[in-house]
GUTI-727987 format. One record per residue (C-alpha): x, y, z; residue number from 0; residue in three letters. Coordinates in pm, 1 decimal, padded with zeros to 6 digits. Example, Ala and Ser with C-alpha at 12.3 -4.5 7.8 and 13.67 -1.06 7.14 Angstrom:
2
+----------+----------+----------+-----+------+
|       c1 |       c2 |       c3 | pos | code |
+----------+----------+----------+-----+------+
|  01230.0 | -00450.0 |  00780.0 |   0 |  Ala |
|  01367.0 | -00106.0 |  00714.0 |   1 |  Ser |
+----------+----------+----------+-----+------+
//
This chain:
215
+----------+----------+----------+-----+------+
|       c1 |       c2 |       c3 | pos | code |
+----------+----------+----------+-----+------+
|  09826.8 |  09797.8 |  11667.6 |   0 |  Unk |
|  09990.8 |  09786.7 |  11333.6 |   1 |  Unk |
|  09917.0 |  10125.4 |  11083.9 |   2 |  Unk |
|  10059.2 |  10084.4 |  10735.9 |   3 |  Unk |
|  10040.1 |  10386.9 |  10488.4 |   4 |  Unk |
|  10025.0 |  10329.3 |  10120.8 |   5 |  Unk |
|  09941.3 |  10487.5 |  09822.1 |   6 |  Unk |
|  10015.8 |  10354.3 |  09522.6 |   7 |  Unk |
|  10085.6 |  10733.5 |  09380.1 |   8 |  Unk |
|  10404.2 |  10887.1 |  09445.7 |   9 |  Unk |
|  10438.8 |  11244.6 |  09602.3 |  10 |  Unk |
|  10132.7 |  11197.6 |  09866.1 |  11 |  Unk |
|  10302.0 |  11258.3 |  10188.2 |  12 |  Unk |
|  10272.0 |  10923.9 |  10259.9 |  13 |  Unk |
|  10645.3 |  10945.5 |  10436.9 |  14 |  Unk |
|  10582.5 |  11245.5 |  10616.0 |  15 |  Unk |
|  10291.1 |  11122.4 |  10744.8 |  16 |  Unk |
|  10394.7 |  10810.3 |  10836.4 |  17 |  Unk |
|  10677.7 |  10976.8 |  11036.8 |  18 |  Unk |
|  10471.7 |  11233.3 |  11222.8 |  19 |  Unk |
|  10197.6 |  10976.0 |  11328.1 |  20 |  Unk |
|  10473.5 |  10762.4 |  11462.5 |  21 |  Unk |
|  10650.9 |  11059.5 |  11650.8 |  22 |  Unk |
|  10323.1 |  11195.4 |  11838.6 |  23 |  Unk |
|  10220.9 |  10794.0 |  11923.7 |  24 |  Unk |
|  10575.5 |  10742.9 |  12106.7 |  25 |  Unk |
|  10538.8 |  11007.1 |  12299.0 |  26 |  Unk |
|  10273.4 |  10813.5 |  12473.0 |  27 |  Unk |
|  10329.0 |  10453.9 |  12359.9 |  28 |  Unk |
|  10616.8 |  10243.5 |  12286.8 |  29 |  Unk |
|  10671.1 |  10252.8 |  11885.9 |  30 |  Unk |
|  10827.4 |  10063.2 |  11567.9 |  31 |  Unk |
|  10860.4 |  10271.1 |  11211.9 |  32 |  Unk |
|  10904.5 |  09985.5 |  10969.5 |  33 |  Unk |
|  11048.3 |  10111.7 |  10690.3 |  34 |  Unk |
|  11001.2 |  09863.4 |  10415.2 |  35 |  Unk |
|  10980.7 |  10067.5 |  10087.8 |  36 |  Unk |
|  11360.0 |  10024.6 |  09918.1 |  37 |  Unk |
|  11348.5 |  10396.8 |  09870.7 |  38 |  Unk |
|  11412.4 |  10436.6 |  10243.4 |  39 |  Unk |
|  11279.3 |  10779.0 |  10267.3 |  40 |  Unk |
|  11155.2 |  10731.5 |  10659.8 |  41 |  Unk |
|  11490.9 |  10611.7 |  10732.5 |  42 |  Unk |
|  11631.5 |  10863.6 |  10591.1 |  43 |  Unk |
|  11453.9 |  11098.1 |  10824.7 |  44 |  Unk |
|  11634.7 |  10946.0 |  11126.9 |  45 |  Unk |
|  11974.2 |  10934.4 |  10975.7 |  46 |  Unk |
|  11972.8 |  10526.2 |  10901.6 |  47 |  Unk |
|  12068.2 |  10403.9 |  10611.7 |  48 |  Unk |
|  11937.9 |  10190.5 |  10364.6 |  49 |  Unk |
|  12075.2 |  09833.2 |  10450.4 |  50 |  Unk |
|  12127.4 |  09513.0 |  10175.6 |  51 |  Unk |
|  12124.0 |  09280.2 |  10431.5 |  52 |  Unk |
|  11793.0 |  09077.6 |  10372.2 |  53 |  Unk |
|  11615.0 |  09166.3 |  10727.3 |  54 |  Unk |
|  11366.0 |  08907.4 |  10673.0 |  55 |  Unk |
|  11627.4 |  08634.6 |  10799.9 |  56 |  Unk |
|  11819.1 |  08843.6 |  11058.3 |  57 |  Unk |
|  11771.9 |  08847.0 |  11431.8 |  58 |  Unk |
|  11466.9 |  09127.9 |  11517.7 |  59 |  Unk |
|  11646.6 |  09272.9 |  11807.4 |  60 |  Unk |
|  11979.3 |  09315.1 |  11549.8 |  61 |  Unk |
|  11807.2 |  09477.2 |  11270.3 |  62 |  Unk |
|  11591.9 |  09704.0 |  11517.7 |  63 |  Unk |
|  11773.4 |  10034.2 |  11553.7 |  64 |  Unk |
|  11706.7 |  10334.6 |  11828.4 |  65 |  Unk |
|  11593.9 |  10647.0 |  11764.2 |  66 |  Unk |
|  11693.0 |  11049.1 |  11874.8 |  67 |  Unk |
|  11347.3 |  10995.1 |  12026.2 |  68 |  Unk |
|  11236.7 |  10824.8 |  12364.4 |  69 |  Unk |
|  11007.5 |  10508.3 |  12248.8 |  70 |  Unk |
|  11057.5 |  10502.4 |  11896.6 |  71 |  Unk |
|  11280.6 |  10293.2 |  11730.0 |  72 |  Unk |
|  11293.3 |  10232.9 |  11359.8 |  73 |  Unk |
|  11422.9 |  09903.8 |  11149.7 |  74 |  Unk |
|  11527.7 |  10088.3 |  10829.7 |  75 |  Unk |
|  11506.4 |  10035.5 |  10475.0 |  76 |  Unk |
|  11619.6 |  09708.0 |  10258.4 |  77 |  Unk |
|  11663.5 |  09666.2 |  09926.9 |  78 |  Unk |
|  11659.6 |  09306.3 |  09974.6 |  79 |  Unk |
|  11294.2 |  09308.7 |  09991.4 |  80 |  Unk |
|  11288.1 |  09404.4 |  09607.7 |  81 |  Unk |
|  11276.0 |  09016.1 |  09597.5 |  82 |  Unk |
|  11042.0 |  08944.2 |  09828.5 |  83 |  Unk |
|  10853.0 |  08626.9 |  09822.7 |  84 |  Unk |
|  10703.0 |  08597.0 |  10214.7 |  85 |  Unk |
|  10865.6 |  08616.8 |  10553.9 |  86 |  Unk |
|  10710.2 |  08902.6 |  10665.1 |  87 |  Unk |
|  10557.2 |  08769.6 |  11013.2 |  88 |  Unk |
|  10901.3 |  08781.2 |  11117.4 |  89 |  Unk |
|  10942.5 |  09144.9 |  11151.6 |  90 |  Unk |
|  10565.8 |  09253.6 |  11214.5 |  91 |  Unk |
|  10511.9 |  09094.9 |  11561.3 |  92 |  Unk |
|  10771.2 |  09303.9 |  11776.9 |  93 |  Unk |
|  10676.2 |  09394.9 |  12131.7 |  94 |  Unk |
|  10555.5 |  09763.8 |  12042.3 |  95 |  Unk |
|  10225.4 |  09894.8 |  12119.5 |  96 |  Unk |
|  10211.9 |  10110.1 |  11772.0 |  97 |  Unk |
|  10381.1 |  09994.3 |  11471.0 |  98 |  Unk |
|  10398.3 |  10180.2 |  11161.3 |  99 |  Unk |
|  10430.4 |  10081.8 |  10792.8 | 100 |  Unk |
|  10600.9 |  10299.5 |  10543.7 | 101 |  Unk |
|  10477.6 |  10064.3 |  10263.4 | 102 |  Unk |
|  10640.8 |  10054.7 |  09876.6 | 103 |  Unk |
|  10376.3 |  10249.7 |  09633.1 | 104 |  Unk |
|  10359.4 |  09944.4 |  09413.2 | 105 |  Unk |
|  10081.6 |  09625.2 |  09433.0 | 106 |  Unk |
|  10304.8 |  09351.7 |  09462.5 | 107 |  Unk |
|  10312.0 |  09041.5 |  09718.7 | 108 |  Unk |
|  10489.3 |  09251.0 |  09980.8 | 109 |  Unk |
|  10238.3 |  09535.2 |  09982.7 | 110 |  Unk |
|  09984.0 |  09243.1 |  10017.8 | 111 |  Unk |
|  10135.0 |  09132.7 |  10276.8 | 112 |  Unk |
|  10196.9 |  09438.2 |  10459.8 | 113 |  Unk |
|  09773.1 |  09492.4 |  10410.3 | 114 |  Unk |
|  09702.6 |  09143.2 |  10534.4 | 115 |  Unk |
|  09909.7 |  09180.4 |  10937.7 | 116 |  Unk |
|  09801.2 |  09538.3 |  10914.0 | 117 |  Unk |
|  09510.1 |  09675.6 |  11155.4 | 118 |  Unk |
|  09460.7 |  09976.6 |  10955.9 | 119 |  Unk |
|  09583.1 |  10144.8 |  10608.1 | 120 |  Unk |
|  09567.4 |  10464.5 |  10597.7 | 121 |  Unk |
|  09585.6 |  10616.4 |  10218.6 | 122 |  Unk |
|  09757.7 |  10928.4 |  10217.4 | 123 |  Unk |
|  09602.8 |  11153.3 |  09935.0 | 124 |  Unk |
|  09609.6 |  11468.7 |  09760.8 | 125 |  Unk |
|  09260.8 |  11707.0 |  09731.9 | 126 |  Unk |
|  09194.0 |  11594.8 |  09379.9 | 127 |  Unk |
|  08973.8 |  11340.7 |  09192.2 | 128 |  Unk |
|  09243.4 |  11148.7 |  09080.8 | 129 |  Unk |
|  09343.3 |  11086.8 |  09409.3 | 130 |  Unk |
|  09019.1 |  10995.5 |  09483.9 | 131 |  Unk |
|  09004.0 |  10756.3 |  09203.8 | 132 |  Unk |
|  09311.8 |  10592.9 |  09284.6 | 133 |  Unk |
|  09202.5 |  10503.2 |  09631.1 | 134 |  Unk |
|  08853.4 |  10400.0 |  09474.0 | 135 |  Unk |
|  09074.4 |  10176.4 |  09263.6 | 136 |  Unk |
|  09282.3 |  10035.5 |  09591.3 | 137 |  Unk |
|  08896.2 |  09962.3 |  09767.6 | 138 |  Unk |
|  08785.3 |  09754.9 |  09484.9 | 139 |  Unk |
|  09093.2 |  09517.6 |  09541.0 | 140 |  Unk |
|  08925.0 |  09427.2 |  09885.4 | 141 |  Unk |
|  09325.3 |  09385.4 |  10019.7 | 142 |  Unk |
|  09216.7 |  09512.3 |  10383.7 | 143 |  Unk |
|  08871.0 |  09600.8 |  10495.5 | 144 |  Unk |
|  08996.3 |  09840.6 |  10757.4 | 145 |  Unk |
|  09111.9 |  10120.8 |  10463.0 | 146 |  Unk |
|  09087.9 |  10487.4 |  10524.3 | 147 |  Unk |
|  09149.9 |  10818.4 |  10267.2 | 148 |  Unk |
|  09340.5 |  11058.3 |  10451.8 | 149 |  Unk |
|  09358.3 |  11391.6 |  10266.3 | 150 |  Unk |
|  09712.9 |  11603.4 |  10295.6 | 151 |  Unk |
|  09810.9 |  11971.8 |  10171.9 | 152 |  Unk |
|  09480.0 |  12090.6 |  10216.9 | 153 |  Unk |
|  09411.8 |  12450.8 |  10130.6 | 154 |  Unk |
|  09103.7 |  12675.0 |  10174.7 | 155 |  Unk |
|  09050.8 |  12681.5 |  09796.7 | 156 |  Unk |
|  08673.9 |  12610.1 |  09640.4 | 157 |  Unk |
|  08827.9 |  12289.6 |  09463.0 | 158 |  Unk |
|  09025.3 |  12102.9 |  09804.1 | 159 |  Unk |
|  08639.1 |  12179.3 |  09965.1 | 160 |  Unk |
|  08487.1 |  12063.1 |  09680.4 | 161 |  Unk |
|  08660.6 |  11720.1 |  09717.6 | 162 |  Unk |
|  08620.8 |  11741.9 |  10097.4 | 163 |  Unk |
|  08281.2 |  11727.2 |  10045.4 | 164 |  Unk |
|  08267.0 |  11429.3 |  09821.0 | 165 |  Unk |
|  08487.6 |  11227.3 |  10046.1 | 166 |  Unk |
|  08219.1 |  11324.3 |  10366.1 | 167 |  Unk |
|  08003.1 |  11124.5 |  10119.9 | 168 |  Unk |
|  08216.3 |  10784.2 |  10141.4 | 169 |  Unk |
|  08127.1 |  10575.8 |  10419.1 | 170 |  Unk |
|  08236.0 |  10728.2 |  10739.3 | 171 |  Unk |
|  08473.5 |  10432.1 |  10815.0 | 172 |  Unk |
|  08659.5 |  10486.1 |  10479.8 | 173 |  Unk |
|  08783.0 |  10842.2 |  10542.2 | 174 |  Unk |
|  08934.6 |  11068.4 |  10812.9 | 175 |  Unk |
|  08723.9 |  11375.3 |  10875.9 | 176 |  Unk |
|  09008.5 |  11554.8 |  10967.8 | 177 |  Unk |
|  09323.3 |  11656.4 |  10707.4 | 178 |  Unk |
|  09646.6 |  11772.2 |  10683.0 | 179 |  Unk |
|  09667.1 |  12153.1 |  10599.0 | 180 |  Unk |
|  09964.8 |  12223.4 |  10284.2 | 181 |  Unk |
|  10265.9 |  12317.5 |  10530.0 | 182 |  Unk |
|  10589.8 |  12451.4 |  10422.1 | 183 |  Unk |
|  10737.6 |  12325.5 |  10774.2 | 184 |  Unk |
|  10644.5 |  11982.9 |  10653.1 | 185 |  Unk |
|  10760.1 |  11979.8 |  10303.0 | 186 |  Unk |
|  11088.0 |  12081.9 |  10402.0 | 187 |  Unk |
|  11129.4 |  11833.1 |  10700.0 | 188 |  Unk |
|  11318.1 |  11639.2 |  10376.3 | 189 |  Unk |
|  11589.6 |  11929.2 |  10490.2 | 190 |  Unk |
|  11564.3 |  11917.9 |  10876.6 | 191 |  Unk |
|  11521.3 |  11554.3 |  10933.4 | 192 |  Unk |
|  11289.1 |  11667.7 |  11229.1 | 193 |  Unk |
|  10915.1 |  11599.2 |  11243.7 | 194 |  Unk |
|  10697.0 |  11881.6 |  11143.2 | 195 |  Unk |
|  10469.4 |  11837.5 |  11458.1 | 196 |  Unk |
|  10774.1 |  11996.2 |  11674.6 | 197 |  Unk |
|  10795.7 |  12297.2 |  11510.7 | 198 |  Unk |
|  10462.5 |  12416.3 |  11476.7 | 199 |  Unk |
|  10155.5 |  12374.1 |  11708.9 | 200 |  Unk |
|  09917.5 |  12399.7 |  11413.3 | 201 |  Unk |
|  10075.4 |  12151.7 |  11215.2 | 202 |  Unk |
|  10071.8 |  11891.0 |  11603.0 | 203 |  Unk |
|  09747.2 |  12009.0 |  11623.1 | 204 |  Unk |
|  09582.0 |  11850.7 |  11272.5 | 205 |  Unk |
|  09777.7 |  11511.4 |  11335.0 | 206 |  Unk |
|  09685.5 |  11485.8 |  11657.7 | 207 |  Unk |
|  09364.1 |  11504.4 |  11565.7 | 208 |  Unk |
|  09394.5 |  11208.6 |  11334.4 | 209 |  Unk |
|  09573.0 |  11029.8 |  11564.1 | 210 |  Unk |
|  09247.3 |  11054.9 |  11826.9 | 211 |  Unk |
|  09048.3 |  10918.6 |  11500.9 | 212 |  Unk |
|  09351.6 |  10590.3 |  11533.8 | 213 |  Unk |
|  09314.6 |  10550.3 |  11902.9 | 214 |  Unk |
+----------+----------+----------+-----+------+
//
């Protein structure tokens, strides 16, 4: 199954997300990260580095790296792909159960791409209506009919349950009914470089329970 997360706002916890999800899933399955926005913030998480090496016409099994972590292996980062025109088949079908997209949070042919081979997007969003309108925005572009809102930094406030609510009005298959509390464990995994579901059972708890919503 291939996930891809993308938002095309910055500062979603699209990343962090993406890196979580993948974590839990190897623990069962046998999983690829693809990290294909230049930025190379999931690689950065495991320590690669971001590579100028055009992956797109290298060998899979050289440009696939391990990670710390039994059954998950990453191919990181490359700004290369700044130019990117097609080729992306080449990377996507890998011999991995789960296979996660960090996408780049621009529309360009890449991101297209990434939502055509792509099973499921899942649109990492904050509790506000711009976020909301934003993803509204990314539905109307009909780039993947399998395209789900997945709200992050939740807090108990009248205004994040406000917007709850008006997401529970979507469709059911557009959204995730469960959400990712606001964590200070995750937002400093940038420091740790260790996934925020293994050092709190709340925080493995809530993705878990979107992960039983993927599988």
């Amino acid at each position: 199954m291939i996930i891809s997360l993308f938002n095309s706002k910055g500062g979603v916890g699209k990343t962090t997300t993406c890196v979580n999800l993948a974590y839990l899933t190897s623990l069962k399955y046998k999983t690829l990260l693809i990290d294909l926005d230049i930025q190379g913030a999931s690689s950065y998480f495991f320590d690669k580095k971001v590579k100028k090496r055009n992956l797109l016409n290298k060998n899979p099994s050289k440009i696939i790296k391990s990670t710390q972590y039994k059954n998950l292996d990453i191919i990181p980062a490359d700004t290369k792909l700044e130019n990117y025109k097609k080729g992306l088949e080449t990377i996507i079908n890998q011999d991995y159960e789960f296979i996660f997209i960090d996408a780049p949070a621009n529309i360009n042919q890449l991101t297209k791409d990434i939502m055509r081979l792509s099973n499921l997007i899942i649109v990492p969003a904050l509790p506000n209506i711009l976020s909301l309108r934003t993803y509204n925005q990314l539905l109307s572009q009909n780039l993947n009919n399998n395209l789900k809102i997945l709200l992050n930094r939740v807090e108990k406030s009248p205004l994040h349950q406000k917007v709850i609510k008006a997401i529970a009005k979507l469709p059911k298959n557009q959204y995730f009914k469960n959400y990712i509390p606001k964590s200070n464990i995750i937002e400093a995994m940038s420091f740790d470089k260790i996934p925020a579901v293994r050092k709190s059972e709340k925080i493995k708890k809530a993705y878990m329970n979107v992960l039983r919503e993927i599988i």
